[in-house]
Structures are given as C-alpha cells and as structure tokens.
C-alpha positions in Angstrom: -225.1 53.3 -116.8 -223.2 56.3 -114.8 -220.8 53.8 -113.5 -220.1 52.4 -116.7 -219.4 55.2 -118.5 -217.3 56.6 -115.5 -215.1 53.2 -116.0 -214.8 53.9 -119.7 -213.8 57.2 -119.6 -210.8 56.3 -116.4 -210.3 53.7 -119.0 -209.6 55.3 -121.5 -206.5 57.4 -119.5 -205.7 54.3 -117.6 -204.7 52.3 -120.4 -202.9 55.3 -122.3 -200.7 55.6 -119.1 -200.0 51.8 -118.7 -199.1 51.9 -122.2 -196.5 54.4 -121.9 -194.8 52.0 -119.0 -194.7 49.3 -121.2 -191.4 48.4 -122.9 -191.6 48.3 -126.5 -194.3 50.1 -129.3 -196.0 47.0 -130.2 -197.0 46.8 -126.8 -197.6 50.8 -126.2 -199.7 50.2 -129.6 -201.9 47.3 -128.0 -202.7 49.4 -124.5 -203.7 52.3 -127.0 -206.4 49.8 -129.4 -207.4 49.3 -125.7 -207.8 53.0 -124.9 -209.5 53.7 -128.6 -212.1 50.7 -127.6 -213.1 52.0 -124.3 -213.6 55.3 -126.4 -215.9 54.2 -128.4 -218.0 52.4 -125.6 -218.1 55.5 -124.4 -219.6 57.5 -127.4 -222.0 54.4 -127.5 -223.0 54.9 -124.2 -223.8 59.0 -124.2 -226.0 57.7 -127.2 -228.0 55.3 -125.6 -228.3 57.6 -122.5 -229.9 60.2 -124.9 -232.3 57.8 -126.9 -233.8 56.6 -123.6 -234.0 60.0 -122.3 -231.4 60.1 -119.8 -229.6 63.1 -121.5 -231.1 66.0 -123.2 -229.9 66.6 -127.1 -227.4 69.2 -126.1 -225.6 68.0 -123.5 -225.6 64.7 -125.4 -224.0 66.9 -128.2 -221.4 68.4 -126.0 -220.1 64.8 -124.5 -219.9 63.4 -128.3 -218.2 66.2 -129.3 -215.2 65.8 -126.6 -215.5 62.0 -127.5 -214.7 62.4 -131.3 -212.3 65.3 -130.4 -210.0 62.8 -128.1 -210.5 59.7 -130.4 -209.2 62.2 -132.9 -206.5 62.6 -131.2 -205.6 58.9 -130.1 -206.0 58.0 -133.3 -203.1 60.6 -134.5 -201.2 59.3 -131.2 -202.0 55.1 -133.2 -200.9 55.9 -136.4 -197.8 57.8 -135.3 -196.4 54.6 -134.1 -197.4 52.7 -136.9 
C-alpha cells in the first residue's frame, strides 16, 4: 500500500509537469483529469490505511487535509482553462 500511494502522489506532479509540455490546453486539460484522478486514489488510499489500522486518526487527518488542500488547488488550476 506504501508503494502505491508513493506512485500516486509522484503521479500526481508527474502528470501536471507533462501536461505543461504538452502543446495545446485540451491536451494540458487531459494530463491535469489525470493528476486530479491520481489525487483522489490517493485520499482513498490514506483512508483505507486508517480503517485497517495502518495510520492513526491524526496523522490520517493531517495527509487528508494536504490532499483536499492540493485537489483544491488543481481544481482552480482545471477550471481556469475551461
């Protein structure tokens, strides 16, 4: 479970960057969907760690927190372009 939330998270950054190379919005917009997806795995995953015990509440708390606060902030970043 460490290695896949590891992947989301480089995920996440990965696709934002190869979106930026990319050579027109629609496509920028498609590598960000990506990026919002891998997000949300993400938060998935920091709650399922917690239910089975693999996180305590708090630190569970703290992760989600940064999660919402980014897909906040990519989802400003989405609807900018739209």
């Amino acid at each position: 479970m460490v290695s896949q939330m590891r992947r989301c998270a480089i995920s996440v950054a990965a696709n934002i960057v190869e979106g930026c190379a990319r050579n027109s919005e629609r496509e920028y917009s498609h590598f960000l969907n990506c990026s919002f997806g891998s997000l949300r795995e993400l938060g998935y995953y920091i709650d399922l760690a917690r239910e089975l015990g693999y996180l305590d509440t708090a630190k569970a708390a703290q992760l989600r927190f940064g999660q919402e606060k980014t897909a906040s902030a990519l989802t400003g970043l989405i609807r900018s372009l739209r």
